[in-house]
N, C-alpha and C positions, 0 to 999 in steps of 0.2 A: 405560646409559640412552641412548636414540634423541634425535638431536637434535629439540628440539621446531620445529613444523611454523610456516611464516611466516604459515601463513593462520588466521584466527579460523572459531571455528564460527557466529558471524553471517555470515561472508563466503561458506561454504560453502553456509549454507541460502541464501542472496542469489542465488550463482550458478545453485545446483538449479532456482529458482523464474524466473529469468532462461532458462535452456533453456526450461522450462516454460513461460512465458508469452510467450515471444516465435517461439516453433516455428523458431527458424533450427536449422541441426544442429550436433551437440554439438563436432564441430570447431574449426567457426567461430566459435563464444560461445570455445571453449576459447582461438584465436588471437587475438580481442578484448583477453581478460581474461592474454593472454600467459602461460599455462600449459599445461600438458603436456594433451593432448586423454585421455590413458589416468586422468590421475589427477581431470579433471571427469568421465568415464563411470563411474568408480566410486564417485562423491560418489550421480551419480544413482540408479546401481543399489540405494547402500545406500538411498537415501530409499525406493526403491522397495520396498526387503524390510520395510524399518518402516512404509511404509504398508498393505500387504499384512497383515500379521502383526496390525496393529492394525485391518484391516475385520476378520479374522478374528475377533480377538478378541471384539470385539464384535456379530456376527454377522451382517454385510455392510451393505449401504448399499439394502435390497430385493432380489427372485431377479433372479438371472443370464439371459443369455443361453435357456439351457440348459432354467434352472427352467421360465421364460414359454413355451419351445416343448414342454414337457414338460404345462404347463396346456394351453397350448391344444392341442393332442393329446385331452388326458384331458376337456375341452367336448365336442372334436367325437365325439368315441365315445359321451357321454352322449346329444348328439342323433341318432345310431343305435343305440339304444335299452338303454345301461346302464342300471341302475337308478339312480334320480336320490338323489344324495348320494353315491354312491360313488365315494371317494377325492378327494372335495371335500376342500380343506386348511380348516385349521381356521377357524373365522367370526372376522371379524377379525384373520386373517392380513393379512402384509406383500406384499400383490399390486403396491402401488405404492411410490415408493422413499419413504425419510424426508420430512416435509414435504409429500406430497404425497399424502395420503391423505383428507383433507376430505371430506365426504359427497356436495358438489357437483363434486368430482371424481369420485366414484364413478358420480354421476349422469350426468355427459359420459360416461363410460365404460363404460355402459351402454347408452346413446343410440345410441352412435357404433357400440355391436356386438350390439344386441338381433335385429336381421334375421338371425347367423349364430347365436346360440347362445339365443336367446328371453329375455325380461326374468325369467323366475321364477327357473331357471336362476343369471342373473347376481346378481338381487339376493341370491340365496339364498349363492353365492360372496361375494360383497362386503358383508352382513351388514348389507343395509339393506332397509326394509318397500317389497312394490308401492306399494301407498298413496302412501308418500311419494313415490315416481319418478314416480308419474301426477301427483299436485299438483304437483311441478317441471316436467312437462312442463307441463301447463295452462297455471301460471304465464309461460312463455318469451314470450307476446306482451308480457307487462307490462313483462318484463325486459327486452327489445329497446326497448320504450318508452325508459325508462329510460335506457339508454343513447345512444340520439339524441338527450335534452333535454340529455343533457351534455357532448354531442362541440357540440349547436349555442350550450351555454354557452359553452363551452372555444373555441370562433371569435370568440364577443362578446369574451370577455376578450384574446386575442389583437389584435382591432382596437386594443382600449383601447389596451393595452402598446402595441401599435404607433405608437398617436397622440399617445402623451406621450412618445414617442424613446426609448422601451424603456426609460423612468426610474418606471414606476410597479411598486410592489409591492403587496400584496394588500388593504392598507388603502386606498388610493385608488382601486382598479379596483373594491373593494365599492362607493363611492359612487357611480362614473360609473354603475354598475349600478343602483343604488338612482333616481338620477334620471333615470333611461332608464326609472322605472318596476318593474323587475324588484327582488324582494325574494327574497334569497340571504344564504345564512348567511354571514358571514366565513371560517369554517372548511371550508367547501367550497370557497370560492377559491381560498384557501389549497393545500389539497389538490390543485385540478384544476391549478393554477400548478407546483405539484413537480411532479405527476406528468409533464407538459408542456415541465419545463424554462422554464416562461416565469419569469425572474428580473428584479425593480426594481433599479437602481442605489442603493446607498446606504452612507454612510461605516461603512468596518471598524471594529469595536475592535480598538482598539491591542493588542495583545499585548504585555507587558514583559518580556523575558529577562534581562535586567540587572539581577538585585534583591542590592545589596551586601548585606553583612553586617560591621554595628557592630560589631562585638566580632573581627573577623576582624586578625590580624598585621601590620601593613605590608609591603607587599612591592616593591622597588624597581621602576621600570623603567627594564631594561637597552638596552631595543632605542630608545627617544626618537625616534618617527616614523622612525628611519629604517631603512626595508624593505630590505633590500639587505645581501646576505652574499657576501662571496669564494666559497665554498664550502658544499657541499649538508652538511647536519646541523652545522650550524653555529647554526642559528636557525630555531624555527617558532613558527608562531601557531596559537590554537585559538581558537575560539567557538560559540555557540550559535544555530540560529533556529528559527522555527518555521514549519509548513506547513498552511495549510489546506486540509481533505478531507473532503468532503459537511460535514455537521454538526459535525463536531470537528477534532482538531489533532493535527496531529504534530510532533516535535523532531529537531532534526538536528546533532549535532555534529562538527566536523572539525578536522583538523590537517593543516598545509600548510606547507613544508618552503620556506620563502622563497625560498631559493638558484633552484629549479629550480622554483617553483612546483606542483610534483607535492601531491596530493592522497596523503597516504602514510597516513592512517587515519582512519575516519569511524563512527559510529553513529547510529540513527533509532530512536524511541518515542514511545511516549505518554504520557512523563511526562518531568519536567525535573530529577529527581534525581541527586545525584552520579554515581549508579553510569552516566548516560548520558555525559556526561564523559572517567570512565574506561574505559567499554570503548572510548571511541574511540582514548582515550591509549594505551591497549593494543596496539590495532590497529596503529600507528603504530612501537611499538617495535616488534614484532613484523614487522612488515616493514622495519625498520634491524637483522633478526637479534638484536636484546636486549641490543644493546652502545651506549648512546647520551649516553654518560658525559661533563656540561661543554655536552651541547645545551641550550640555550637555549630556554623556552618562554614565549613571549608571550601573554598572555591579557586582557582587560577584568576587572572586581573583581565579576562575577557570586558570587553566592553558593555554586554550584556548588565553583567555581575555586577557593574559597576554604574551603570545607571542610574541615572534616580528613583524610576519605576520602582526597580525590585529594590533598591535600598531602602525606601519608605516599606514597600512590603515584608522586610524582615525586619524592621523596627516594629511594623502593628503586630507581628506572628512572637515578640520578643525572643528573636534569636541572638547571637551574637555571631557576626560577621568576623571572618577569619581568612586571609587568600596570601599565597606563595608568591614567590617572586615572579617577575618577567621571563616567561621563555623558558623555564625549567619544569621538565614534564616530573619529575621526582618529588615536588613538591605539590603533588597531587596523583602522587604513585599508584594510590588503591585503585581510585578511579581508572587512571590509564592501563592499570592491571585488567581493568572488569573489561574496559573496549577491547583490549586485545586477547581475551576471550569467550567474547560475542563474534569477534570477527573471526575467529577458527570454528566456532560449533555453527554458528548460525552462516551469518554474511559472505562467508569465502564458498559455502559446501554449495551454490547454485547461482546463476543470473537472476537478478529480478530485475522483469518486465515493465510492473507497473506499481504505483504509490499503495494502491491497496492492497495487492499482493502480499508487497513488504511491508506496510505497515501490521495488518494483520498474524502475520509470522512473527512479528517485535511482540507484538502484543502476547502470543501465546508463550516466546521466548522468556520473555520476564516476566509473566504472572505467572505462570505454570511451571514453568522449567528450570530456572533462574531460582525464585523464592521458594520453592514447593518440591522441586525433584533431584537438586543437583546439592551433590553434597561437596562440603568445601573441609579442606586440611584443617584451615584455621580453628576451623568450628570441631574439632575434633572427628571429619566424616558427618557431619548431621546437616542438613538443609538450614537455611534462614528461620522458616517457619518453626521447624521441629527445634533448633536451639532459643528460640523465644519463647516456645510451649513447655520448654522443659527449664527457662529459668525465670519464671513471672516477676521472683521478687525484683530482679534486675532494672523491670519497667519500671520507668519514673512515669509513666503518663498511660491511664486504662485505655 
């Protein structure tokens, strides 16, 4: 039996998406994340044969390259004088990709190519009535109308935001509106403000990641405020927070290895259940090789934590279980030290939109930037990485 691999398959799809979304070359993310550049080009490869396999399977994402110069071929021969419908693909075929086949797309796309290939022609391809294409056309002064009443709304609302110090959000900018005369729906506000990015200042709800559980075991604490180990896998702490992204939330758990302050395993979702917890725990042994017998884990008495899930899971990892009192964020200081400065370098410096975005940026944050480039006081100025490299005897575990 092959020794098992140190790297989790979150950390795998992390890294794939991290080539992916950041377009440096696959060397370089490889020499970032300090691994072998042959065995991240073959991470990517595989993702590439299963996503391949699965447009296939499903039968692509719209025609190809190939298909569209093979239509428009088979147009321009109808307009020197094939007989008209022959080798037309089927009416309501997939001429535009997923998502993107709306009848007012079809309509633009008609408009944009009726001079080469004639509107009967197109509609008769794209399986929509003349009729309708001429009422669309007609219609386009309205619609252009239309659109300048809301680009010259969308600058009224912009002064507003602007003249209350960028504090007002869509309930107060309806009224400035309202007694300027102008009668607007609140939810067109609303609307034209996302769409716009124009955001009011106003207090967060709290997010609670800490929710003990009454009926959970006692569990001592070993570590009593004080952060500070002789030596690396001697003592970590874990915890939980959370991320906000566009409309919803994401969760983030880590484990950090006191000694050397190395980030040594972490997980992100969208939900706060044990199992996010434990894959981070996983993580973590799994890069101490799975031998981390007598390590010490410190935790807060989140409900998570206290689980049985992960309780069994750090009885088979033989850890020993260590968590702070009720309510008091000092008794897990390190940690609440590392969130609040993620949330200054990373989290505060832009909006994030969507889950991958931000997850993707977590991901380079902490393997790259966190363990690899950021040098910390404690460690006298030297990175995570570089003061584990420079004290091996320290490791208790290869």
């Amino acid at each position: 039996m092959g020794r098992p691999s140190k790297y989790t398959e979150e950390f795998r799809r992390d890294a794939v998406d991290l080539v992916r979304s950041s377009q440096r070359p696959i060397n370089q993310v490889a020499r970032e994340l300090g691994m072998s550049h042959e065995t991240l080009r073959n991470w990517v490869r595989a993702s590439e044969r299963q996503t391949g396999a699965a447009a296939t399977a499903s039968g692509g994402d719209g025609l190809s390259v190939a298909d569209k110069d093979a239509e428009i071929a088979r147009l321009r021969r109808g307009e020197c004088g094939v007989a008209a419908g022959e080798g037309d693909p089927a009416q309501g075929g997939r001429l535009f990709r997923e998502g993107d086949g709306s009848v007012t797309s079809r309509f633009r796309f008609i408009s944009a190519h009726r001079a080469a290939f004639g509107v009967k022609r197109l509609c008769r391809v794209l399986a929509v009535s003349r009729s309708g294409f001429y009422r669309w056309v007609a219609s386009e002064p309205a619609r252009q109308a239309r659109a300048a009443d809301e680009e010259a709304l969308a600058e009224q609302i912009k002064v507003i935001h602007a003249g209350s110090g960028g504090t007002y959000g869509s309930p107060r900018v309806t009224v400035e509106l309202h007694d300027q005369g102008l009668r607007v729906n609140r939810k067109r506000i609303e609307r034209i403000m996302r769409q716009r990015d124009v955001v009011g200042r106003h207090l967060r709800r709290r997010k609670r990641t800490t929710i003990p559980d009454p009926a959970a075991p006692p569990v001592p604490d070993l570590i009593g405020r004080d952060f500070t180990a002789a030596a690396s896998d001697q003592r970590w702490c874990g915890d939980i927070t959370y991320l906000r992204v566009g409309a919803g939330w994401l969760y983030l758990a880590t484990v950090i290895d006191i000694a050397t302050r190395r980030l040594i395993g972490w997980s992100i979702n969208t939900h706060m259940r044990a199992e996010l917890v434990i894959d981070a725990l996983d993580a973590a042994v799994a890069a101490r090789g799975g031998r981390v017998d007598g390590v010490i884990f410190h935790s807060d008495r989140a409900g998570q934590f206290t689980s049985w899930a992960f309780t069994r899971r750090v009885q088979e990892a033989g850890l020993a279980p260590s968590m702070g009192s009720i309510g008091d964020c000092y008794d897990n200081g390190m940690i609440e030290s590392f969130w609040g400065r993620m949330q200054t370098e990373l989290l505060n410096r832009r909006r994030w939109r969507t889950r991958i975005e931000l997850a993707n940026a977590i991901f380079e944050y902490l393997e790259i930037f966190h363990n690899r480039q950021r040098r910390h006081s404690s460690l006298g100025m030297l990175t995570p990485n570089e003061y584990e490299r420079l004290h091996p005897i320290a490791l208790s575990v290869a």
